[in-house]
Structure formats: structure tokens, C-alpha cells
KETOR-949107 format. One line per 3 residues: number of its first residue (from 1); their letters; for each residue x negated, y negated, z of N, C-alpha, C, CB. Coordinates in Angstrom, 2 decimals. Each point is the difference from the previous one (the first is absolute). Glycine has a CB too. Layout:
<pts>
NUM	a	X,Y,Z,X,Y,Z,X,Y,Z,X,Y,Z  ...
</pts>
This chain:
<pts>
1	xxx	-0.85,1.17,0.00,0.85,-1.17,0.00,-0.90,-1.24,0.00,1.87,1.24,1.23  -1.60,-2.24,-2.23,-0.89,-1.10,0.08,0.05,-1.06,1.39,0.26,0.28,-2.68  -0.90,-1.14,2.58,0.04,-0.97,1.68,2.00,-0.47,-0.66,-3.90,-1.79,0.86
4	xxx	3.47,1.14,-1.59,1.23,-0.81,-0.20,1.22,0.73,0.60,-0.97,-1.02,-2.14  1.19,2.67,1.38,0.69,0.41,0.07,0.48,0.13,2.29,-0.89,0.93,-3.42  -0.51,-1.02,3.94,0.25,0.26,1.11,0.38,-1.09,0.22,-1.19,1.61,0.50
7	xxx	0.64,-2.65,-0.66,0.08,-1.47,0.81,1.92,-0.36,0.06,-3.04,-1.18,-1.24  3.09,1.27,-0.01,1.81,0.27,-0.21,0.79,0.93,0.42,-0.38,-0.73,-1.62  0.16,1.65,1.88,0.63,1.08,1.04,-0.09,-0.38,1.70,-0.82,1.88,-1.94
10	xxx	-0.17,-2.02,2.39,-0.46,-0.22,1.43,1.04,-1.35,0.24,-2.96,1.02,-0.04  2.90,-2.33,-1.30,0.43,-1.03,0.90,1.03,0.19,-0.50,-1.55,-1.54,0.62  2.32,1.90,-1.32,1.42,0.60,-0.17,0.74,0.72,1.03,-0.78,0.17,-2.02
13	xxx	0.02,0.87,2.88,0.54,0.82,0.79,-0.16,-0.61,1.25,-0.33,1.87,-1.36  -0.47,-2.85,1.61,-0.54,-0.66,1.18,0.63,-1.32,0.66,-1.93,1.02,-1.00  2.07,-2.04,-0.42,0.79,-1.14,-0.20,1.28,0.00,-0.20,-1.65,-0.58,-0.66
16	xxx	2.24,1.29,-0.22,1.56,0.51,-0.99,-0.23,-1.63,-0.64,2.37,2.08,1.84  -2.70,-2.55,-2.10,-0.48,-1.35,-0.66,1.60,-0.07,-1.08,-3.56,0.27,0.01  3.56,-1.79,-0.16,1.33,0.05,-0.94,-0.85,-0.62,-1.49,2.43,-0.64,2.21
19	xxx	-3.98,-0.05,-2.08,-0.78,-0.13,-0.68,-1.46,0.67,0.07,1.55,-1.72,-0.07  -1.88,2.20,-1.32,-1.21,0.91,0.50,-0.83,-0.08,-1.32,1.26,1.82,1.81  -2.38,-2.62,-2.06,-0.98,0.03,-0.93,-0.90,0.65,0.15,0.47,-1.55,-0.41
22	xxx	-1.26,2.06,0.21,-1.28,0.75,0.05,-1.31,-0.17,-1.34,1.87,1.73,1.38  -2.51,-2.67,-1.50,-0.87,-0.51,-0.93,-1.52,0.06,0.02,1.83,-1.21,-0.07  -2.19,1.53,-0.84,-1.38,0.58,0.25,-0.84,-1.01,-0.79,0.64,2.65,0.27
25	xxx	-1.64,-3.07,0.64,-0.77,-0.94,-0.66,-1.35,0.12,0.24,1.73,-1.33,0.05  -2.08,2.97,-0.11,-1.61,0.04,-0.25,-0.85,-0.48,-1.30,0.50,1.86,1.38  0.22,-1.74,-2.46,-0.43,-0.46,-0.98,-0.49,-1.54,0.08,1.41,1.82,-0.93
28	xxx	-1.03,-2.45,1.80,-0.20,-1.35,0.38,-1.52,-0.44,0.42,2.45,0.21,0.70  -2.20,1.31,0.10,-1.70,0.44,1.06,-1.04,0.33,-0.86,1.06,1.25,1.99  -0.90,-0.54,-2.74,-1.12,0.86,-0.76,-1.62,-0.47,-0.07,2.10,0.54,-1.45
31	xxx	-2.70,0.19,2.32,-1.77,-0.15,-0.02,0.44,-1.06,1.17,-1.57,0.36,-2.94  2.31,-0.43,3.55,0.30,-0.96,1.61,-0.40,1.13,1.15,2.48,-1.71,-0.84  -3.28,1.38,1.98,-0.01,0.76,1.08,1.47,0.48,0.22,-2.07,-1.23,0.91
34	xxx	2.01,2.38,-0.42,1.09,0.44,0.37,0.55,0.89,-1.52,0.34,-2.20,2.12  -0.66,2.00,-3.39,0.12,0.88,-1.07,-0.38,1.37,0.13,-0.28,-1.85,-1.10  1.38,2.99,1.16,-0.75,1.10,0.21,0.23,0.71,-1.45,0.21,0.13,2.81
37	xxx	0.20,-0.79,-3.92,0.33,0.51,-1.31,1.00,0.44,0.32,-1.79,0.45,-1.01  2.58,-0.25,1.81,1.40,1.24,-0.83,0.76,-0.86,-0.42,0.35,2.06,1.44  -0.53,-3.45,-1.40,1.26,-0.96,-0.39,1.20,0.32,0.76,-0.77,-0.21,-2.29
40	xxx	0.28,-0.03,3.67,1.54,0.55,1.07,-1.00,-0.57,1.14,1.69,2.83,-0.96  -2.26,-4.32,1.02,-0.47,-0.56,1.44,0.62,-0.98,0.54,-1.86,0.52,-0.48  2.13,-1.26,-0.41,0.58,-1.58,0.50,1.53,0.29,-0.34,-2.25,-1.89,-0.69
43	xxx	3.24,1.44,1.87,1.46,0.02,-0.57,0.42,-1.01,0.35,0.52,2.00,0.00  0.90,-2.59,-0.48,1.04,-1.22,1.18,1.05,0.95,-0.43,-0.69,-3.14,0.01  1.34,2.43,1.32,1.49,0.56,0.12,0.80,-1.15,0.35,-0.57,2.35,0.79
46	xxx	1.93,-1.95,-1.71,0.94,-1.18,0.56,1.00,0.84,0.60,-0.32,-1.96,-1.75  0.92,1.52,2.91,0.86,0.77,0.72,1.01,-0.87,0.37,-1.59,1.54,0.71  2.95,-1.12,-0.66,1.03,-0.79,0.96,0.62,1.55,0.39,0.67,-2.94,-1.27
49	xxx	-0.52,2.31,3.01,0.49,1.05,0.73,0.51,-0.65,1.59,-1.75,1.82,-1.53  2.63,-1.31,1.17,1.23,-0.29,1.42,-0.98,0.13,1.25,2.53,1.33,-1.04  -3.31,-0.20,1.10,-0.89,0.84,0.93,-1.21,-1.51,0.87,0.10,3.01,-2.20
52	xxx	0.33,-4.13,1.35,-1.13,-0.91,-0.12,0.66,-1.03,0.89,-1.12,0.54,-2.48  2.36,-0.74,2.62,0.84,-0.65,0.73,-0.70,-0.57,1.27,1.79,1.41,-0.99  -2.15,-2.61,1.32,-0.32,-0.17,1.50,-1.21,0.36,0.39,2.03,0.33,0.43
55	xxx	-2.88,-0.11,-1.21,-1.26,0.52,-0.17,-0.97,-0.97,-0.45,1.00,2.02,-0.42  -1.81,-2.38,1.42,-1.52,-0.89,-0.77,-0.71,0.88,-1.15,-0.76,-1.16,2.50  0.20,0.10,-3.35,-0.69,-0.08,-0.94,-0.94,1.41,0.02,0.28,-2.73,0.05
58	xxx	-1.05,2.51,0.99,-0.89,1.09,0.51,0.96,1.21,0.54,-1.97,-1.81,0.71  2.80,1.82,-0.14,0.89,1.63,0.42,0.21,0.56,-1.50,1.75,-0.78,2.46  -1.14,0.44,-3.30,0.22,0.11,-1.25,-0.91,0.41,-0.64,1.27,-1.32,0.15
61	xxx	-2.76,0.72,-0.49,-0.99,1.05,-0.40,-0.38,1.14,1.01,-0.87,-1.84,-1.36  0.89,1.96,2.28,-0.43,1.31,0.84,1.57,0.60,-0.35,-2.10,-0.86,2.37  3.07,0.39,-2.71,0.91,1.69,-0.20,-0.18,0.26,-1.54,2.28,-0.28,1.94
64	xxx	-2.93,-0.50,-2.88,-0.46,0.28,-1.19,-0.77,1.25,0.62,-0.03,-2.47,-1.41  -1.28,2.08,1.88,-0.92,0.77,0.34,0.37,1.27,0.51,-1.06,-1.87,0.26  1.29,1.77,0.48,1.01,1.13,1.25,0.95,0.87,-1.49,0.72,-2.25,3.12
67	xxx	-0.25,1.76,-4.28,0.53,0.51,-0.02,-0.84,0.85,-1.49,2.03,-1.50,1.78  -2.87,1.36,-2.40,-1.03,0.27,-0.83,-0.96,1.14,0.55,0.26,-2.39,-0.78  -0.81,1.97,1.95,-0.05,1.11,1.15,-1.70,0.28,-0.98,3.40,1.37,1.07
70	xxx	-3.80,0.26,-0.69,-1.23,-0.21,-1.00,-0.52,-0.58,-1.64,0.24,1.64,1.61  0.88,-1.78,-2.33,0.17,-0.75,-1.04,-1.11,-1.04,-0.08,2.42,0.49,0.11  -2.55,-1.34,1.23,-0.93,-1.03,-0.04,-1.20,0.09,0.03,1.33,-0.76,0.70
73	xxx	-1.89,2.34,-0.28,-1.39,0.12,-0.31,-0.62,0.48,-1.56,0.19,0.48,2.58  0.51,-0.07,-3.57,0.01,-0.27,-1.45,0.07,-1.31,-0.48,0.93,1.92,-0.09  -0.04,-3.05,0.77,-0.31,-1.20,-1.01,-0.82,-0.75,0.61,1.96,-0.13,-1.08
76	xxx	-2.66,-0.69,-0.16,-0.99,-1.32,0.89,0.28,-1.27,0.56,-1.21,0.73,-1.30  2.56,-0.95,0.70,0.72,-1.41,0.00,1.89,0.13,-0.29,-2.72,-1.10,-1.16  3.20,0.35,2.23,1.57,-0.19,-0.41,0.13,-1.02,0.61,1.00,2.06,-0.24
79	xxx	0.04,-2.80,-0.90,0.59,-1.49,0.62,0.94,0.16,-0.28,-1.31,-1.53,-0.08  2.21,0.79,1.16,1.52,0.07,0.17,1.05,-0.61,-0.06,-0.82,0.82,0.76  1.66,-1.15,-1.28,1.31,-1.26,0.09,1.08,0.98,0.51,-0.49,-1.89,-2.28
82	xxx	0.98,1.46,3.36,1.14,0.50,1.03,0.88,-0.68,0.41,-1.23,1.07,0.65  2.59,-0.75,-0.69,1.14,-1.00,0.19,1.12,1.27,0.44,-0.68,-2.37,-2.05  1.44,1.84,2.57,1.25,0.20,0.54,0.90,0.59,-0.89,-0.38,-1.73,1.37
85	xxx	0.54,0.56,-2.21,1.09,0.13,-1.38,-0.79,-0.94,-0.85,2.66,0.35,1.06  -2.39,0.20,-2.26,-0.72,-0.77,-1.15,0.50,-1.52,-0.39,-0.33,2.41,-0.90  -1.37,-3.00,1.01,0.02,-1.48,-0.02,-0.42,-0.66,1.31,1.79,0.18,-1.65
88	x	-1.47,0.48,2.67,-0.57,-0.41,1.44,-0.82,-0.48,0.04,0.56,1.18,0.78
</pts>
């Protein structure tokens, strides 16, 4: 199963997100530290999720995290846009 394919499962099953991007932007990296060639290092994610409600900035990436689980020791880089409901 590729990362992507996990990264979208984990925060799918983790979040129930009502928005869920998953974008890969190693190609961005290439010959960048952190390049390990598979073209699967650097990602962003856009997420909206109820789950996010009432939640600082920072709680919100640790239940990203939390919810990716070992996932994060395969990638080198993820950045995140997180909202509630889309547009937040």
C-alpha cells in the first residue's frame, strides 16, 4: 500500500473528516535533505473535521499525529491546513 494510500485511510478512520486532501509534494523536494527518492517524503494535508472543534491549533496537529501513528516515521515533512468546517 503506498504512504498516500495510508495517510488517507488512518486520517479518514481517525478524523471521519467531512474534508480530506492528501497531496504529495516530494517532487517539490527532489535532491532536498530529507529526499529519500521514493517520491513519497514531503506531504500537506487539508482537513476539515468536526473532531477539531474547540481544539487549539497545536491539539489538532498532535491528533493528526496520534492519528498517522507510525506513518510518521516514513515521511520527512507534512504541513497542514485544519479547520472545523470548510473555510474556517
Amino acid at each position: 500500500m503506498s504512504i498516500e494510500a495510508v495517510i488517507r485511510a488512518r486520517l479518514q478512520d481517525g478524523l471521519s473528516p467531512s474534508r480530506l486532501n492528501v497531496i504529495n509534494e516530494s517532487g517539490k523536494h527532489a535532491g532536498h535533505a530529507g529526499d529519500d527518492g521514493s517520491g513519497e517524503s514531503h506531504w500537506h494535508v487539508v482537513i476539515a473535521s468536526a473532531a477539531f472543534a474547540g481544539k487549539s491549533r497545536i491539539a489538532r496537529h498532535r491528533m493528526v499525529h496520534a492519528a498517522l501513528g507510525d506513518v510518521m516515521e516514513r515521511i520527512h515533512a507534512l504541513s497542514m491546513d485544519l479547520s472545523v468546517e470548510e473555510g474556517e
